[in-house]
N, C-alpha and C positions, 0 to 999 in steps of 0.2 A: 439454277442456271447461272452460268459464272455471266457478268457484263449482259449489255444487249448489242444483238449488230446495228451498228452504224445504218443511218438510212443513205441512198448512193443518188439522192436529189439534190440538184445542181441547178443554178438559173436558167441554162439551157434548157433544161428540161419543162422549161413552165413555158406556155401559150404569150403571147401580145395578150394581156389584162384588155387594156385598155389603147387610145390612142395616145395616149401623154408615153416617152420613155421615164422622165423624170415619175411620173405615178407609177409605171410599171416594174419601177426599178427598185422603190419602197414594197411594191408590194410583191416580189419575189423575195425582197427579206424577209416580207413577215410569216410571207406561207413557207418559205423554207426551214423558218425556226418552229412553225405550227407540223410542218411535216414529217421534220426529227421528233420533234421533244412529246408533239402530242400522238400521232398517228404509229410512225415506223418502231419507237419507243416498245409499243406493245403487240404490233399487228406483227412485227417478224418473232413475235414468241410464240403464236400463235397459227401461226402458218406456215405451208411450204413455199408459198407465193415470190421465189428467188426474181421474179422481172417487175415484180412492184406494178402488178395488175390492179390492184385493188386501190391502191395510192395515187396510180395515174387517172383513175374513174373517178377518185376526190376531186383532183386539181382540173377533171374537165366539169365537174358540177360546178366547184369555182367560175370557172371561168364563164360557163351559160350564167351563173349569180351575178358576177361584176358586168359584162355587157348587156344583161337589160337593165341592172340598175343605173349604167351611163347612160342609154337608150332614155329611159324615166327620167333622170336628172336633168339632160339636155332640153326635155320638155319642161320644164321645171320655170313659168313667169317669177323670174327674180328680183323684178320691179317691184311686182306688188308681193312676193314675200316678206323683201327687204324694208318696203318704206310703208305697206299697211299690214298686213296680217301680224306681221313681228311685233311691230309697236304695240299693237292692241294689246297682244300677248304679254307685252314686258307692263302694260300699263296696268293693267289689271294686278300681274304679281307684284307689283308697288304697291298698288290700294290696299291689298290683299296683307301686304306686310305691314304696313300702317295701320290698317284697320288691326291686328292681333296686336299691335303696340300697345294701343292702345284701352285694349282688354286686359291685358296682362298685371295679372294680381289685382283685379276688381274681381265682381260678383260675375261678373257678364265672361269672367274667362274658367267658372266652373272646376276651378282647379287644375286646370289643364296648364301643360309648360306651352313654352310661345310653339314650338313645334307639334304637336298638337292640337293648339287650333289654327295654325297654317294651312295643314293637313286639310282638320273638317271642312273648311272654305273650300277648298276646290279637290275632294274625295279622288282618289282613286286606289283601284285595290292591288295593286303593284306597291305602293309605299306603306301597305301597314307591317311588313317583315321582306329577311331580306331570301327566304322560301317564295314567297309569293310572288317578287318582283324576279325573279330567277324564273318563275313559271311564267311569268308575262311575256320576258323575252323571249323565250324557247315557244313560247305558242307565235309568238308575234313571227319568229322569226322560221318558223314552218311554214306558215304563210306565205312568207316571201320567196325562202325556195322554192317551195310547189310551185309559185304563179311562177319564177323565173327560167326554169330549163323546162326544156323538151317535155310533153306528156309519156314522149317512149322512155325517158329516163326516170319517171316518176315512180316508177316501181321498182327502181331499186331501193330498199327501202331501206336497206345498213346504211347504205351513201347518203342517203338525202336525212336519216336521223346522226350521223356525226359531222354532216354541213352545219343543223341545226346547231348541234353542240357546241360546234367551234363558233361560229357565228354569233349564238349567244353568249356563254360564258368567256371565252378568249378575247373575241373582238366587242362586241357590243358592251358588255358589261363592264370588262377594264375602260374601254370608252369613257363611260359615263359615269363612272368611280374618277375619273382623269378631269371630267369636265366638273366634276363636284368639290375640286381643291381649289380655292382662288389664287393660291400660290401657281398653279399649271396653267390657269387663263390668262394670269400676271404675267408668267414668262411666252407664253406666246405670242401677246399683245408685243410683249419690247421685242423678242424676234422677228414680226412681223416691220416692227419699225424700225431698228437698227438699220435695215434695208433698203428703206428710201432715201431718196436723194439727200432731202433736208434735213435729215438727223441724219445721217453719214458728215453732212457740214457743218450742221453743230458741232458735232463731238471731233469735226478731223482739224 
């Protein structure tokens, strides 16, 4: 088959996401490049489906996805995220790095490189390959569809397993490939700051 047809999805065409336009307007770019490149890419080879039936039941599963998870988020005590549950979190993975410092090329590190016994400290079976942690998220993130839309929509079952896919491999995964470069947290952190008042005055 010569070329693939073009998919005919347009921002217009996608739902209010959310209340934010600034959120809603990042995230009609991202589903519009998920709706070309991953969805219509292969689904108009495949079908007669000329009104993009099938595509617009994606982007309403979307949409049941992203308002309960604002729904969930807004419930979301940021206090004690931010200033106890976190910390604990971060303090622990310190101890946890110091303490394999510390082992590393003694008896007590077993031959193991520093990244595996990081790992042993605090197990989890998503990081022993990267099959596995693939399979974490696509279960994790079946989970989340199911609880999020409609139970009448739960049986569409093509739709709610290429929500999964996209949500794990697309979004989730590049995510946290993104969040695992210090170089990507480095420029968000100065992004975040070029923008306040007082480094806008420093530098102007």
């Amino acid at each position: 088959m010569d070329g693939l047809p073009p998919a005919e999805i347009k921002f217009k065409d996608f739902p209010k996401f959310t209340n934010s336009e600034i959120v809603n307007k990042e995230l009609n770019n991202l589903f519009t490049l998920i709706c070309n490149d991953f969805i219509a890419s292969w689904y108009f080879m495949i079908s007669d489906d000329k009104d993009e039936e099938f595509i617009e039941e994606i982007i309403k599963l979307i949409d049941y996805l992203i308002k309960d998870l604002e729904v969930r988020l807004n419930k979301v005590d940021y206090v004690q995220l931010l200033l106890i549950d976190l910390p604990i979190v971060i303090n622990q993975h310190i101890k946890d790095f110091y303490s394999c410092k510390e082992k590393i090329d003694t008896v007590y590190s077993e031959g193991k490189s520093f990244e595996e016994l990081f790992h042993s400290i605090q197990p989890h079976f998503a990081l022993n390959n990267p099959q596995k942690e693939i399979e974490y998220l696509r279960r994790l993130m079946e989970i989340l569809v199911r609880n999020s839309i409609p139970e009448a929509e739960r049986n569409i079952e093509g739709g709610v397993l290429i929500l999964r896919e996209i949500m794990a491999k697309i979004v989730l995964e590049n995510t946290i490939d993104s969040l695992s470069e210090p170089n990507f947290i480095y420029e968000c952190i100065a992004k975040i700051l070029e923008d306040t008042p007082a480094i806008k005055k420093m530098i102007g």
